[in-house]
N, C-alpha and C positions, 0 to 999 in steps of 0.2 A: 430600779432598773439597772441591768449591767451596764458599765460604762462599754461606750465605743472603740473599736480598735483606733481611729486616730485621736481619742482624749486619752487612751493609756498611750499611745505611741509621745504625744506631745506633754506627758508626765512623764515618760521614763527620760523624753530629752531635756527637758526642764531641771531635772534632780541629777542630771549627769553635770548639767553644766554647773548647777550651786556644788556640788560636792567637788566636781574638778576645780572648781573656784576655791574651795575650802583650801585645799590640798596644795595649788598655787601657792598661796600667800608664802606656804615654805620651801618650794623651790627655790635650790641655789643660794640656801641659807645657812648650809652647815650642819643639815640637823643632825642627832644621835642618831646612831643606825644601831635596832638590837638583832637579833637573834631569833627566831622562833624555833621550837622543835624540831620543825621539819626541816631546819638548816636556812630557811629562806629570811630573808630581810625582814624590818618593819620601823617603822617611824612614824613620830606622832602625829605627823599628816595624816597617815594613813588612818590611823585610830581615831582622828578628829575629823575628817572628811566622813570616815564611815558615821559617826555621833551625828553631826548636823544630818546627813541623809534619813537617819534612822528618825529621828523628832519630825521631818518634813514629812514622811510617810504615817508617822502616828498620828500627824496634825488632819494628814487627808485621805489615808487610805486606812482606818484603825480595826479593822476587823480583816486584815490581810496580812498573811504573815511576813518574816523576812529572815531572808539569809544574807549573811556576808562575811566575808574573807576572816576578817577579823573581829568578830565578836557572835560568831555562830548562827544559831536559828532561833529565832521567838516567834511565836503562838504556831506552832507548825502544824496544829491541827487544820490550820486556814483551809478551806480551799484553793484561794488564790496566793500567792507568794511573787515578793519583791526578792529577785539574787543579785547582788549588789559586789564590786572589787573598787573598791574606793579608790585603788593605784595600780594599774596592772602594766607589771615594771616596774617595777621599785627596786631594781638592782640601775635601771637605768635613772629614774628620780634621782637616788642619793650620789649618783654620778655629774649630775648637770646634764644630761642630754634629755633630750623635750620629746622622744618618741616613747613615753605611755601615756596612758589614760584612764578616764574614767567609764566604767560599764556598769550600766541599769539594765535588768531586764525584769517581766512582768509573766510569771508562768501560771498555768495551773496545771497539775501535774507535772508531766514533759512536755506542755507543747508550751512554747512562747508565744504569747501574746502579743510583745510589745518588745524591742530592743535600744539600747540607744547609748553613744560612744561618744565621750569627749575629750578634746587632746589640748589641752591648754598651752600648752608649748608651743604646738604649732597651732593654736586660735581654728577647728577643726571639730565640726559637729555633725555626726550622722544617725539615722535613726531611721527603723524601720516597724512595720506590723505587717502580719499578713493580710494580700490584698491593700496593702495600702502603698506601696512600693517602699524604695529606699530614697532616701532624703540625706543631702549631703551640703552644709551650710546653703540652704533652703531651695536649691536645686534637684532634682533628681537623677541618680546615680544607676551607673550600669558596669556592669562587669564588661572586657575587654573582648574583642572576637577574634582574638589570635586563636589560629588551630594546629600551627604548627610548635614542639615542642622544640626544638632546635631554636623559635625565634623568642619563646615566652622565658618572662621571670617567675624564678622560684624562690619563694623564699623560706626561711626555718628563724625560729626563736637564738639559736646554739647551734655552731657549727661540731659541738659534741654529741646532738644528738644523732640519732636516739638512742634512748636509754637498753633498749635490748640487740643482740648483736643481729640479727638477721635483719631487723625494721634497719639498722645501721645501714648495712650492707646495701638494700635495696635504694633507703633514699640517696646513698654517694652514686648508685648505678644510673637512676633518674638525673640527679642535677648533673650529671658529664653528658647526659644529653643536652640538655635547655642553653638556650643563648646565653640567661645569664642567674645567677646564685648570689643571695644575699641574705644578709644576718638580721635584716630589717624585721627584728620581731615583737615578742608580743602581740598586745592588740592592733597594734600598729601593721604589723602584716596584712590583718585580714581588712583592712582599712583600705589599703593598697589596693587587693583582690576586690572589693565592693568597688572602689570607682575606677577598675581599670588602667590603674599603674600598674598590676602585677596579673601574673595568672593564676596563681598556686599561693596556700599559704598552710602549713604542714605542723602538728602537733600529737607528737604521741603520748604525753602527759600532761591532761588538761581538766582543773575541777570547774564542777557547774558552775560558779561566779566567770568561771575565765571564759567559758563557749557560751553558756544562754545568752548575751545580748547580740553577737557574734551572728548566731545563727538566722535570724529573720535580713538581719544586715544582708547576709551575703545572697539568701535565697531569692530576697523581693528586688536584689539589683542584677538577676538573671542568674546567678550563679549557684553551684551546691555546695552544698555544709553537708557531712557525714561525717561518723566516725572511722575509723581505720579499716574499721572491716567494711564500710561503704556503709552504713546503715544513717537512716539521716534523723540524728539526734544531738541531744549539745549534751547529752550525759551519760558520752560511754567511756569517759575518759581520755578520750582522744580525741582530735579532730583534720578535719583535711576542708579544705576551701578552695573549692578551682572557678574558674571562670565555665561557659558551658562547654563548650567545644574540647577542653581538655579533662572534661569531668572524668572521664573512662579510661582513659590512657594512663593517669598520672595514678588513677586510685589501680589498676593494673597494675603496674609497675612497684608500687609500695609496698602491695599487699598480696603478692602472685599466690603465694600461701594460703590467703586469709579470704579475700577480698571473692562476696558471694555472685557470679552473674546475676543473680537472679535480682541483687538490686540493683544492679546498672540503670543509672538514667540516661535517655538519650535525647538530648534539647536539640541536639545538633541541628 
């Protein structure tokens, strides 16, 4: 029998928190920091949090596949699939600052099943399923009811981004609206936007380990996940995270180009 949306929901938060436990032990310890291809970091945190994850999933989920940041896909034929980022911020890890984390999440195809986010730095667990809401150190979590942009935070990984000059262009036009603009990125952002410290949390380069657990997170605590062009998926490459009341305005604004009415949500 399939397992329940809240026995995967309270397996993805279970394997976030041992692997962000992993991944702890070497914070603020000095480690090697290499290189990967794509120019981006790594440390054996990363590569040892991902190993314990990977055996705890073989131990109880062995006929499912997995992804993860660092060390790829096994048995991808699965149906169901674990997508895993052992450290996300790992520019921030090798730096000593405590705002990344660990992200599980539980798919079959594109939909998520099951998400779930831990910040061992700051001692910080959230997790969600659909239908099951969002869960935030074992309280329940809501996105904010600010409706006016002038008063909400916005936040972005890199104040270089985005990568392409028009997305540029648009996000600097949106955040000289909003009250206030911060670099609070990463996973960490959307963290913010789940319990209503922020309202906005903006990425236009983003791979499925970075948005699947992300996305039930921000949905089940009232708020939307899409990608750029408003489509609500964690595998377009991109992602946008509002609270509800600013879902339309802010994905306007970003993507005046791109961004289809037709998928506008209106919670308001």
């Amino acid at each position: 029998m399939a397992e329940s949306p809240e026995l995967l929901m309270q397996a993805a938060a279970e394997l976030a928190r041992l692997a962000g436990g992993v991944a702890m032990r070497h914070f603020r310890t000095g480690v090697t920091v290499e290189q990967k291809s794509d120019g981006s970091p790594v440390t054996v945190a990363d590569r040892e949090a991902e190993r314990v994850a990977r055996d705890w999933l073989q131990a109880r989920f062995p006929a499912d596949g997995v992804l993860g940041e660092e060390f790829g896909l096994e048995r991808g034929y699965a149906t169901r699939r674990w997508v895993m980022d052992p450290i996300d911020g790992t520019k921030s890890f090798v730096r000593g600052v405590p705002l990344w984390g660990t992200l599980i999440a539980c798919c079959e195809g594109q939909t998520v099943l099951a998400g779930a986010a831990y910040f061992p730095g700051t001692e910080e667990l959230i997790c969600a399923a659909p239908g099951c809401g969002t869960w935030y150190n074992g309280e329940r979590a809501h996105v904010s009811g600010e409706g006016e942009l002038s008063a909400a935070t916005l936040l972005v990984t890199d104040e270089r981004f985005p990568t392409r000059p028009a997305r540029r262009e648009a996000w600097r036009e949106l955040a000289a609206s909003a009250g206030v603009v911060r670099t609070w990125g990463d996973c960490y952002g959307y963290l913010l936007v789940a319990t209503g410290r922020a309202e906005a949390m903006v990425d236009d380069l983003m791979n499925p380990w970075d948005a699947a657990a992300v996305q039930p997170i921000i949905e089940e605590a009232g708020g939307v996940f899409t990608s750029w062009h408003g489509t609500a998926t964690a595998f377009a490459g991109s992602a946008v995270a509002t609270n509800a009341l600013l879902a339309t305005t802010v994905r306007r604004a970003l993507a005046p180009g791109e961004f289809d009415p037709v998928l506008e949500i209106d919670r308001g």
